[in-house]
VMD Tcl script that builds the backbone (N, CA, C; Angstrom):
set m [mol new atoms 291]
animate dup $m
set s [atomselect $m all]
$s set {name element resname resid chain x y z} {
  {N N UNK 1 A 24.661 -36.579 24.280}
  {CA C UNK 1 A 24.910 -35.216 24.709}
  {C C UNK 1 A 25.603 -34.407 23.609}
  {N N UNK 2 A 26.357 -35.012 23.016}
  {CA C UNK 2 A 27.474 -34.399 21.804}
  {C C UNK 2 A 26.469 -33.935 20.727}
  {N N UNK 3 A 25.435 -35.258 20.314}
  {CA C UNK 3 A 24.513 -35.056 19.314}
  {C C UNK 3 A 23.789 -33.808 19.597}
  {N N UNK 4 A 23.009 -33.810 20.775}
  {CA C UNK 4 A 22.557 -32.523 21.296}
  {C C UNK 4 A 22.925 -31.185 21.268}
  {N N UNK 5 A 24.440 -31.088 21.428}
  {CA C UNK 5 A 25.106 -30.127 21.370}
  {C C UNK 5 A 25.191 -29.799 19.820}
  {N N UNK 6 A 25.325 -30.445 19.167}
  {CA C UNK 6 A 25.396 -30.323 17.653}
  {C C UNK 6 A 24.598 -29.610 16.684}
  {N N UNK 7 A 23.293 -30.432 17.438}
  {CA C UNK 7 A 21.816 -30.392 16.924}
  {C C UNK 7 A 21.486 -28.584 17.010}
  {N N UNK 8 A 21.325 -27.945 18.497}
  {CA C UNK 8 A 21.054 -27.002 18.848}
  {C C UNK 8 A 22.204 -25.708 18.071}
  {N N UNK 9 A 23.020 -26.269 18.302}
  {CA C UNK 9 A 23.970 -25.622 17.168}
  {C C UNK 9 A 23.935 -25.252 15.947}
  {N N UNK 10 A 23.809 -26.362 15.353}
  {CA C UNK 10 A 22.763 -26.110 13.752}
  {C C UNK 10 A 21.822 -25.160 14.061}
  {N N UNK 11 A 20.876 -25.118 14.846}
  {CA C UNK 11 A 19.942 -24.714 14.384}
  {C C UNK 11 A 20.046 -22.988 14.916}
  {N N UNK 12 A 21.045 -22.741 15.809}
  {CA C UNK 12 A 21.390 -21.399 16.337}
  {C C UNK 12 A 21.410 -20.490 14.560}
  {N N UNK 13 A 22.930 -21.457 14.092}
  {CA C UNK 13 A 23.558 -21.008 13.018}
  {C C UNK 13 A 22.459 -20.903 12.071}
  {N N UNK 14 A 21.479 -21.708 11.986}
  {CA C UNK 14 A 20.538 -21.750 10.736}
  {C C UNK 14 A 19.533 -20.238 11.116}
  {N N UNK 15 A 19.517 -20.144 12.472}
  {CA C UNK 15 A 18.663 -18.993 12.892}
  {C C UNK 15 A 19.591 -17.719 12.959}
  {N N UNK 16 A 20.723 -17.589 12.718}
  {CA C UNK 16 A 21.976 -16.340 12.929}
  {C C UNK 16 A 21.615 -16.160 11.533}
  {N N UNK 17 A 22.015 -17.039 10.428}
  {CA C UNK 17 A 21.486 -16.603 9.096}
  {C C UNK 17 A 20.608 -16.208 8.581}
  {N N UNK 18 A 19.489 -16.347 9.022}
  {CA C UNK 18 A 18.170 -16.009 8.474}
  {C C UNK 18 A 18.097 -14.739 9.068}
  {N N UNK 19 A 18.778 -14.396 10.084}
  {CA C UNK 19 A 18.402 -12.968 10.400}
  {C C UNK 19 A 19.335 -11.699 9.474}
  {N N UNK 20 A 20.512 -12.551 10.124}
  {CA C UNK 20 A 21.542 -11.467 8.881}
  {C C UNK 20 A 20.734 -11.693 7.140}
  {N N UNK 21 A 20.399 -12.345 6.739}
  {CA C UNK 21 A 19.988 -12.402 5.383}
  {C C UNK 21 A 18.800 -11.389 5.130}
  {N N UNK 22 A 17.956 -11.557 6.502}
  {CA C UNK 22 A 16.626 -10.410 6.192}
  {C C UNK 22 A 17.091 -9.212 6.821}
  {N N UNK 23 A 18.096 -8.725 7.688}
  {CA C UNK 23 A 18.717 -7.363 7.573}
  {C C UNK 23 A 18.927 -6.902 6.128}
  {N N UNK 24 A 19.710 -7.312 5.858}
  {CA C UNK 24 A 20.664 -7.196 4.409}
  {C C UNK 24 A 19.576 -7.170 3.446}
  {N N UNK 25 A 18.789 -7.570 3.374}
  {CA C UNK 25 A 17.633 -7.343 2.348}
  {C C UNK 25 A 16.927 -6.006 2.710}
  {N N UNK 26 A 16.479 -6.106 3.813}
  {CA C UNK 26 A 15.388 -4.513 4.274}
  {C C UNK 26 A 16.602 -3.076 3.763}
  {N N UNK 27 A 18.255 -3.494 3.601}
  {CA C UNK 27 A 18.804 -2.500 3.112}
  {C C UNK 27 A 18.844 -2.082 1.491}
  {N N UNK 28 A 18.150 -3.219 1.092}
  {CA C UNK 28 A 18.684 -2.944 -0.224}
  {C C UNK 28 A 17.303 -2.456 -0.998}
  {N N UNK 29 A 17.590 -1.785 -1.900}
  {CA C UNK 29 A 16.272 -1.448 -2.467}
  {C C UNK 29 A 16.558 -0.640 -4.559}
  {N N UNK 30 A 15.717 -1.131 -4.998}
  {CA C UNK 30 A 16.426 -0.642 -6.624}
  {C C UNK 30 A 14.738 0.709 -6.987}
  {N N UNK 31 A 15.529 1.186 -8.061}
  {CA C UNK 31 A 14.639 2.037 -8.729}
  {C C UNK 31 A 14.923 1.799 -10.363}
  {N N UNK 32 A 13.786 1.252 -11.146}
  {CA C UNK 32 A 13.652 1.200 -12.586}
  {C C UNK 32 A 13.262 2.247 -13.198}
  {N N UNK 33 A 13.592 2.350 -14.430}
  {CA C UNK 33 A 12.408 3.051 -15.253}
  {C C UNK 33 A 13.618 3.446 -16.525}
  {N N UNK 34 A 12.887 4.389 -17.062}
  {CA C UNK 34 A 13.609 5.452 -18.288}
  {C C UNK 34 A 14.470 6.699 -17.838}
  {N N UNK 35 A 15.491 6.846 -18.344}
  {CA C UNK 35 A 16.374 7.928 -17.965}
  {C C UNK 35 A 15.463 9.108 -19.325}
  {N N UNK 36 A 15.139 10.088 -17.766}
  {CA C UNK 36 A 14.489 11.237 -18.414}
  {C C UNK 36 A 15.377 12.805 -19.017}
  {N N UNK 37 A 16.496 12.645 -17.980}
  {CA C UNK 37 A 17.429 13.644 -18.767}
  {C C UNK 37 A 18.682 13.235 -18.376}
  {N N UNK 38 A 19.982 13.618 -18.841}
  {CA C UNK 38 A 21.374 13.606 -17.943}
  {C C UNK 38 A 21.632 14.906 -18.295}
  {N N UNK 39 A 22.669 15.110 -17.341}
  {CA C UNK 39 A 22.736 16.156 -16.560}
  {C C UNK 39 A 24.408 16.207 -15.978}
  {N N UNK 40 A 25.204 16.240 -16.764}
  {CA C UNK 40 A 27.253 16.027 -15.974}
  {C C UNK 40 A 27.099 14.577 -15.488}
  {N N UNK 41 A 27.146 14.646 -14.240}
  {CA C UNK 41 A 27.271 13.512 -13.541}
  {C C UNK 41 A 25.463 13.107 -12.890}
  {N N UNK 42 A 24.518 13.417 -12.940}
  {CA C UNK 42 A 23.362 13.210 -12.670}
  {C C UNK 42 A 22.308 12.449 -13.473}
  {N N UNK 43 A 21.750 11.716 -13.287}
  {CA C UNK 43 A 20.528 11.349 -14.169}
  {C C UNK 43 A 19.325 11.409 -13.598}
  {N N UNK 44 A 18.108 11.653 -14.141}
  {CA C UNK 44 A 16.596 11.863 -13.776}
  {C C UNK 44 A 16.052 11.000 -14.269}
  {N N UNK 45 A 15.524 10.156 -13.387}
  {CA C UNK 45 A 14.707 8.580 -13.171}
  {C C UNK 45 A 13.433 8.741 -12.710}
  {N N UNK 46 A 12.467 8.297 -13.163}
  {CA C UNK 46 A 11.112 9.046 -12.302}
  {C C UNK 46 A 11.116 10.201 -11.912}
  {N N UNK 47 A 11.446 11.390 -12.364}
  {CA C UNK 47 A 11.287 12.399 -12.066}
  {C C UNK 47 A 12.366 12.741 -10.757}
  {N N UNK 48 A 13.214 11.798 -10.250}
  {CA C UNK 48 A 14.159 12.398 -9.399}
  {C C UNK 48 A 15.899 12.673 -10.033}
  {N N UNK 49 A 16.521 13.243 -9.463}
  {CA C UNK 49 A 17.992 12.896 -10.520}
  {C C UNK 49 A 18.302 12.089 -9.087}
  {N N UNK 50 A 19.464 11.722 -9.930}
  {CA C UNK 50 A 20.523 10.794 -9.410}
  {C C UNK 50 A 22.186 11.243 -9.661}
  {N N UNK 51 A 22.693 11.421 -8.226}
  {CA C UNK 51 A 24.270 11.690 -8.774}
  {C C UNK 51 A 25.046 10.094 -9.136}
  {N N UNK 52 A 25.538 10.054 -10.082}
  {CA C UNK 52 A 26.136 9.126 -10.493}
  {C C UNK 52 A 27.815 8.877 -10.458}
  {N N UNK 53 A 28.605 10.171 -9.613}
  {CA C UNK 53 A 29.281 10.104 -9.054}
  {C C UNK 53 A 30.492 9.021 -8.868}
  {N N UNK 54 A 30.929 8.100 -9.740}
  {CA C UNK 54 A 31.824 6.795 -9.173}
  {C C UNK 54 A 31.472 5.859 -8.996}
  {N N UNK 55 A 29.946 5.895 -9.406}
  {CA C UNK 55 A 29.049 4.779 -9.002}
  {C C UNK 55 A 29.186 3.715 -10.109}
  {N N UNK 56 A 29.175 2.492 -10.237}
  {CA C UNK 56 A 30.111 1.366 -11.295}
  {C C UNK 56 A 28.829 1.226 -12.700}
  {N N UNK 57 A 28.625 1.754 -13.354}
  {CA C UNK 57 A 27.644 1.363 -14.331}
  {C C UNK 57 A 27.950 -0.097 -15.184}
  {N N UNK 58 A 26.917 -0.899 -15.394}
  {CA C UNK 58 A 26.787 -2.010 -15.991}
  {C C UNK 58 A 26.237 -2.577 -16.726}
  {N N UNK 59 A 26.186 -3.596 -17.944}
  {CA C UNK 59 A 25.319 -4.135 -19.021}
  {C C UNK 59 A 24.641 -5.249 -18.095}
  {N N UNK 60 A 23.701 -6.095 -18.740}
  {CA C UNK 60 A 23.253 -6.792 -17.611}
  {C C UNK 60 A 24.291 -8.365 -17.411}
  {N N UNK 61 A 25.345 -8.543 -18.157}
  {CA C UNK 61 A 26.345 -9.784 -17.938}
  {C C UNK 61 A 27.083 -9.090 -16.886}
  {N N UNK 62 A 26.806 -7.746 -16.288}
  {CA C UNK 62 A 28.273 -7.518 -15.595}
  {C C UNK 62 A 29.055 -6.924 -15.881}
  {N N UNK 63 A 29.377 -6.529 -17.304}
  {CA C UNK 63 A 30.177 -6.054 -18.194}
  {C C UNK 63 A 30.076 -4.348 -17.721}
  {N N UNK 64 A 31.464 -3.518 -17.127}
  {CA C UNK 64 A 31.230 -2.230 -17.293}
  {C C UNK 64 A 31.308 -1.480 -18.825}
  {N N UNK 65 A 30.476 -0.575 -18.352}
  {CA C UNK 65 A 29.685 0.304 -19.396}
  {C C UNK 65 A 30.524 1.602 -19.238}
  {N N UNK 66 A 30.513 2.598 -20.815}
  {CA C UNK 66 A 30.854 3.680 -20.560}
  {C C UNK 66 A 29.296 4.585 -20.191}
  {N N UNK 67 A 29.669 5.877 -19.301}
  {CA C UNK 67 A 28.948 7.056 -19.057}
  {C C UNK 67 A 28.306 7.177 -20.585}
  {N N UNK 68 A 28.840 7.235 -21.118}
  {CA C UNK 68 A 27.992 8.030 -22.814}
  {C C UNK 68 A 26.976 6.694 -23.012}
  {N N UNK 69 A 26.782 5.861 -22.616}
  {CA C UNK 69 A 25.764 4.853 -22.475}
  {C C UNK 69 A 24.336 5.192 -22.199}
  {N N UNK 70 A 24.751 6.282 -21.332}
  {CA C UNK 70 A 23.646 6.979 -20.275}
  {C C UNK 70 A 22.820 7.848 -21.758}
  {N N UNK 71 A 22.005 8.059 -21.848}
  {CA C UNK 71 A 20.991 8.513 -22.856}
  {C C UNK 71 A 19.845 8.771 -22.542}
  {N N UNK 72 A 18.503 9.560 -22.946}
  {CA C UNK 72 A 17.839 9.866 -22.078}
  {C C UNK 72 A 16.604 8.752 -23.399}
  {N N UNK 73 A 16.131 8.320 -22.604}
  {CA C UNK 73 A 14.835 6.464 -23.195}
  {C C UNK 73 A 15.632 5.858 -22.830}
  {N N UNK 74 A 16.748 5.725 -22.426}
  {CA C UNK 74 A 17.534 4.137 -22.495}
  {C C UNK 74 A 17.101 3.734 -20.556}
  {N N UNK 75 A 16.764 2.460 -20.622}
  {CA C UNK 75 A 15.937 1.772 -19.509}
  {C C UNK 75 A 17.436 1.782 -18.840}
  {N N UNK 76 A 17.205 1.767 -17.283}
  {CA C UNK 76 A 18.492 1.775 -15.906}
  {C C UNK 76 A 17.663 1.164 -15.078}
  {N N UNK 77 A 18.274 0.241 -13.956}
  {CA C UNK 77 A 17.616 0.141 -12.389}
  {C C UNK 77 A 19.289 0.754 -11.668}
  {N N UNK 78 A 18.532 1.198 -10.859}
  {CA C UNK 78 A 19.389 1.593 -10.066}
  {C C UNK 78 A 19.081 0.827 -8.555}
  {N N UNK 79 A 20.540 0.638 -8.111}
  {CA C UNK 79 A 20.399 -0.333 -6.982}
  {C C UNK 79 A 20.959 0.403 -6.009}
  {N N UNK 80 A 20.022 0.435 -4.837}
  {CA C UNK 80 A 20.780 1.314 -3.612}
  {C C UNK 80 A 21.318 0.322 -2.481}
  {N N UNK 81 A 22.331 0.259 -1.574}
  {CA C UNK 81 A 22.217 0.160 -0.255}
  {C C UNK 81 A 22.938 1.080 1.044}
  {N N UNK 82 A 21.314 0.901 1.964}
  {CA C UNK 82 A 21.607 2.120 2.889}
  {C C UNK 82 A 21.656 3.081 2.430}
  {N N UNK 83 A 20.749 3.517 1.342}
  {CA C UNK 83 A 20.310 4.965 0.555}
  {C C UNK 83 A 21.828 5.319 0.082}
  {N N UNK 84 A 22.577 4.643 -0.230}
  {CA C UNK 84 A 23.540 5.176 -1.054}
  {C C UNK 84 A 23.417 4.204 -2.890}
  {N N UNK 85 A 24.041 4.903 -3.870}
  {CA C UNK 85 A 23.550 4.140 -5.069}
  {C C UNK 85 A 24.854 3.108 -5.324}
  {N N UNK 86 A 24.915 1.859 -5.507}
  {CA C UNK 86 A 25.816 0.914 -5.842}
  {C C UNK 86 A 26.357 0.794 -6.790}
  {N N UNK 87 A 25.614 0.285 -7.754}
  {CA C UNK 87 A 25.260 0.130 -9.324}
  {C C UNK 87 A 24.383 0.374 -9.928}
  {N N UNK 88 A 24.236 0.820 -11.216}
  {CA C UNK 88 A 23.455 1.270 -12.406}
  {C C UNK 88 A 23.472 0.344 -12.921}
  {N N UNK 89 A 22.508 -0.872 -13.723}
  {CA C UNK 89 A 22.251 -1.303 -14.487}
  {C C UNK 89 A 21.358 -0.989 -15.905}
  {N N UNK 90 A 22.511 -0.689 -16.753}
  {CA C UNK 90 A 22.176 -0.246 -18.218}
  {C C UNK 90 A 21.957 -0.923 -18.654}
  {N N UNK 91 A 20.382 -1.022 -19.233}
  {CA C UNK 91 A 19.451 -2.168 -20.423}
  {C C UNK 91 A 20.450 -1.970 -21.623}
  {N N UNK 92 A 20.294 -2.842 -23.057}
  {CA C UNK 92 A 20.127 -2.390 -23.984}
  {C C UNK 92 A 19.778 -1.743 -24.593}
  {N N UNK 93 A 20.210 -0.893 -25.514}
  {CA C UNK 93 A 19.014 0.100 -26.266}
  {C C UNK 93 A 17.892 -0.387 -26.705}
  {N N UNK 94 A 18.362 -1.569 -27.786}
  {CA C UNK 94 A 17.516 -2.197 -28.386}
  {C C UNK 94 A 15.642 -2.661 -27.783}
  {N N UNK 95 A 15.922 -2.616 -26.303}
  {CA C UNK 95 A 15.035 -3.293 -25.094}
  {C C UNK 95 A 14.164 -2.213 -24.765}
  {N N UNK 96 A 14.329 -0.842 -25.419}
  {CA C UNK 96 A 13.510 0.662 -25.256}
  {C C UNK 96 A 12.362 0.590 -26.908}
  {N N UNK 97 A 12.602 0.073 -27.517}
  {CA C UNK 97 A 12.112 -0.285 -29.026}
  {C C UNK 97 A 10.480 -0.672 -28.716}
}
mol reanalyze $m
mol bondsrecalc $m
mol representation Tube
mol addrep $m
């Protein structure tokens, strides 16, 4: 009976996770490409801008980046969740070549 109880248990928890894990994914969503202009606090990515606002910019180790990083060819993904922007991930320059 204990085993039973155990068993079904596991497998609740194994099924509670898989759901929270595919929520949390359908929220998240990135946008790549070339930064086409900046703009103060804005950048234009595919033809949309982006307020960049406080938002944490980054090299790809993690490492924060300064704003003057931002350049217009230099490659970004931008990572949203729940349509708000998270992080900026700033390529290398070198990686636009």
């Amino acid at each position: 009976m204990k085993k039973g109880m155990i068993f079904l248990l596991s497998i609740l928890i194994v099924f509670l996770y898989s759901i929270a894990s595919y929520s949390y994914e359908r929220n998240i969503k990135t946008v790549e490409g070339l930064i086409e202009s900046v703009s103060g606090d804005s950048i234009k990515v595919r033809g949309t801008y982006y307020d960049i606002t406080g938002v944490p910019l980054e090299d790809a180790s993690g490492k924060n980046v300064k704003k003057d990083q931002l350049k217009e060819g230099r490659k970004v993904e931008i990572f949203f969740q729940d349509n708000n922007i998270k992080t900026i991930l700033v390529y290398p320059e070198h990686l636009n070549e």
